[in-house]
N, C-alpha and C positions, 0 to 999 in steps of 0.2 A: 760852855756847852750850848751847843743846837738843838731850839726846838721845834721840829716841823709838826704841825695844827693840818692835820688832811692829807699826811704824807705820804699817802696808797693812789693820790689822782695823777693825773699827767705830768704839771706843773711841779709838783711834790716828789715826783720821782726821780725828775732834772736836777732839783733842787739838793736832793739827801746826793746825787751823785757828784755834786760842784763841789758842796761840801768837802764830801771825802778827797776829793780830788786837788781841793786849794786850800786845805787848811789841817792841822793837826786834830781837832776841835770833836768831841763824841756828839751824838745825836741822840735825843731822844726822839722818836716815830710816834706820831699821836695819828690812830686811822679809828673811823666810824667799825670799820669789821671786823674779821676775825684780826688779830697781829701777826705779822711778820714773821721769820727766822730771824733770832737776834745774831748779832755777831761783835766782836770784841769793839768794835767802835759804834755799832746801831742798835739802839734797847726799841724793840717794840711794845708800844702799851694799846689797847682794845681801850674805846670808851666814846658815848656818844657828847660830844662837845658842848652841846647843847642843853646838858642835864647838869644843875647846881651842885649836885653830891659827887657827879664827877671830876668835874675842874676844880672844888675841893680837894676830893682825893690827889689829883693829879698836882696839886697847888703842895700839899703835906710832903704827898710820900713819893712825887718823881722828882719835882724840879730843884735845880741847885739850891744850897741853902744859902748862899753866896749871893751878890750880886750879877754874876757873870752870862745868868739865860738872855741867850742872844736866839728871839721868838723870828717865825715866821709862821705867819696865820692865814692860810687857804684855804678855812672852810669855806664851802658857802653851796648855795641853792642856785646852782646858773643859767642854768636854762631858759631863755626870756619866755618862750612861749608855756613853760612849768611855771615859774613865778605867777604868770598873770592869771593860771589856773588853781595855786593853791598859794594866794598871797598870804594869809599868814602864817602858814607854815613856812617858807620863804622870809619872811620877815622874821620870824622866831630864828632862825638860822642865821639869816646877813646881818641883822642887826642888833636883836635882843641878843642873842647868846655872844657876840663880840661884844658887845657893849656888859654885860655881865663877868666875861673873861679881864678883860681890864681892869677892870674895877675888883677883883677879889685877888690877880696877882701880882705882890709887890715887886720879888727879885726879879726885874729885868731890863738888862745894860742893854738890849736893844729891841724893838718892836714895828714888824717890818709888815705892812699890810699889803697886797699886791690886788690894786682895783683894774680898770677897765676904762678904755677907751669910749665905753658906753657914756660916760659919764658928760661928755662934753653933746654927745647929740651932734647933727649934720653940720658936715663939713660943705662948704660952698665955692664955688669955683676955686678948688687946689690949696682952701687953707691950713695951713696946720695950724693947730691947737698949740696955745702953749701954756704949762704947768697955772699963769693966771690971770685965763679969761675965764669968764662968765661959764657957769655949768648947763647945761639945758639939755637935760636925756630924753628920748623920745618914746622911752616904755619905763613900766614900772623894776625890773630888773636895774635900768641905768637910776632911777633912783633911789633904791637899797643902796646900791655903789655909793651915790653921793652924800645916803644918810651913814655909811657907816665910816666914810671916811671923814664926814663932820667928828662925829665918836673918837677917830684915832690922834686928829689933828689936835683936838680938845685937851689931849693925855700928852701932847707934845713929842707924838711917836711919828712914824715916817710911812707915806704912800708912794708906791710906783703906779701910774699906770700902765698896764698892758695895752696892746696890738691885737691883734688877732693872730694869735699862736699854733705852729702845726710843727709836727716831727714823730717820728716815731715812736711808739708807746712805749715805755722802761715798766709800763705796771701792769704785773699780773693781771688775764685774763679780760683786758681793757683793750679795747680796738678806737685807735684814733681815726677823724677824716683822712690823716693821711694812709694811714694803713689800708683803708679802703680804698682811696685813689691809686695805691700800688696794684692792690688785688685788681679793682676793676680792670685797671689798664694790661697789670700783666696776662691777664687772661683775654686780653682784644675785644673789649668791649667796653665800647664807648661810655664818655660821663660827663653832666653837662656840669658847670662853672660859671659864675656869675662874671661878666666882662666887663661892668659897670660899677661895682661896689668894691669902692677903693679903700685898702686899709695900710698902715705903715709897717706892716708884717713881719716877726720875728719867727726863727724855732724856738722851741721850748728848751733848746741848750744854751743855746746865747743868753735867753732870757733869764733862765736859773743864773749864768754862771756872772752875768752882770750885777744881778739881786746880792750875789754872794760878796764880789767885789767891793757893794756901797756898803755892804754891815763890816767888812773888813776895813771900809776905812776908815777914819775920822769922822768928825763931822761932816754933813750932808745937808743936801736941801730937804724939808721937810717933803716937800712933793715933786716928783720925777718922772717923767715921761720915759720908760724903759720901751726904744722898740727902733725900727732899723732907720733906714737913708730913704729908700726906696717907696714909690707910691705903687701898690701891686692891687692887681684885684686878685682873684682866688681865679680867674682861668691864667691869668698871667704864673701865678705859683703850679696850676696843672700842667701850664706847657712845659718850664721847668723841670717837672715832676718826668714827665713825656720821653724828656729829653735825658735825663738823668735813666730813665730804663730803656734808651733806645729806640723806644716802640714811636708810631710815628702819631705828629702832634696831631692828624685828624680825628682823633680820638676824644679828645678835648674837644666839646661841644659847647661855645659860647652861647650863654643866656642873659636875658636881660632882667635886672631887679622888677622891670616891668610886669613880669612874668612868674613872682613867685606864690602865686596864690595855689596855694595845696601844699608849698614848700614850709612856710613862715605860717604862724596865725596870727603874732605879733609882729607892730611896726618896728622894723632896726632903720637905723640909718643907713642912707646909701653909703656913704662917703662918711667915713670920722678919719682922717688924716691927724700924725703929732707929728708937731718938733722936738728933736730929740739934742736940737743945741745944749743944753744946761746941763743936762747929762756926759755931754761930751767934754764939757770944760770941766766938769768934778770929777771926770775919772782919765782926762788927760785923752781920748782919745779923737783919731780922725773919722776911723770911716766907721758904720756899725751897718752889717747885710743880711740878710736872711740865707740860712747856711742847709740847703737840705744833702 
């Protein structure tokens, strides 16, 4: 059985639908809000992740009694400019309550964390990162990231890092960046894009459905760089976008990271580029793109 931890978010929605999609395997749906419509292969349970007496309950009376919970764990508090404004609420969320979760549940054949490209901090003239250089985040968001994947690695469980992920929203009443770069554009009206901050950029279906692949396999590298070929910045993914609705690319208004003061409160990286070589040789493949 499958169990998605935050399975109402973006990532989470990708994720319960690769599932269904590449494997015979039920789901259990773990979301902060109301639950879901069950259905014959998806149980939704209501409960805040973060509370002791719940991941008990959820510990007793959902999870297999078996060995066989095959986890993936997406809570978390993401926001870097929210982190740096309610750091320990934030840290109660990234770190204490995953660090809590572990430690009180035994059955599980596999434990699948999915961090963040924040984790490595600026990338410099074109380099990619690989799964083991040195961490150096440049806000306190990248390091939750790197204090809870200390946590997972400890328990001998498995991290991917993300990209910088966009595709259409699969979760109820949730509007993605990209859904607004459809709306703005479809209605001719321009939106500006950063042209400078370079990321290895995946959708969120690629990225579920690769996640899905490494817990389907065998053994795996503990840590994996999930995310495409390509060095894109986010107007380079607008133009795309442009071009994918027709409309024309002057609409797409490139800006410079120079420029984001009233956008950002917190420092990001300009540039966090990966390698996604090691990834490709454990799952056998050549090319991995960003697919909108």
């Amino acid at each position: 059985m499958y169990v998605v931890i935050g399975a109402n978010g973006f990532l989470g929605s990708y994720v319960i639908k690769n599932i269904l999609e590449m494997t015979d395997e039920k789901i259990l749906a773990v979301r902060k809000s109301s639950p879901g419509k069950d259905t014959d292969r998806v149980k939704w349970v209501f409960g805040d992740i973060s509370n002791p007496l719940f991941v008990e309950q959820l510990n007793k009376e959902h999870l297999d009694t078996s060995d066989s919970n095959k986890i993936v764990y997406l809570a978390a508090y993401h926001h870097p400019d929210l982190v740096e404004k309610n750091p320990k609420l934030a840290w109660d969320i990234n770190v204490t309550a995953l660090s809590r979760f572990i430690n009180s549940v035994d059955k599980m054949e596999k434990f699948f964390y999915p961090s963040s490209d924040s984790v490595y901090g600026e990338s410099e003239h074109g380099y990619r990162f690989k799964e083991t250089d040195p961490l150096n985040p440049v806000n306190r968001y990248g390091h939750h990231k790197c204090a809870a994947e200390s946590i997972v690695t400890e328990y001998g469980y498995n991290i991917v890092r993300y990209p910088f992920l966009i595709a259409p929203s699969l979760a109820p009443g949730k509007q993605h960046f990209y859904d607004t770069i459809v709306h703005t554009l479809g209605a001719g009206r321009q939106i500006e894009m950063f042209k400078d901050s370079m990321r290895s950029a995946l959708d969120f279906d690629t990225a579920a459905r690769l996640l899905i692949q490494l817990m389907e396999n065998g053994p795996v590298p503990q840590k994996l760089n999930v995310c495409g070929d390509e060095d894109l910045s986010k107007y380079d993914i607008g133009i795309r976008i442009a071009d994918k609705l027709r409309v024309s690319r002057d609409l797409v208004k490139p800006i410079s990271v120079d420029n984001s003061a009233g956008i950002f409160e917190v420092k990001r990286a300009s540039s966090t580029l990966m390698d996604n070589s090691l990834l490709k040789q454990t799952l056998g493949l050549t090319e991995i793109r960003l697919k909108l």
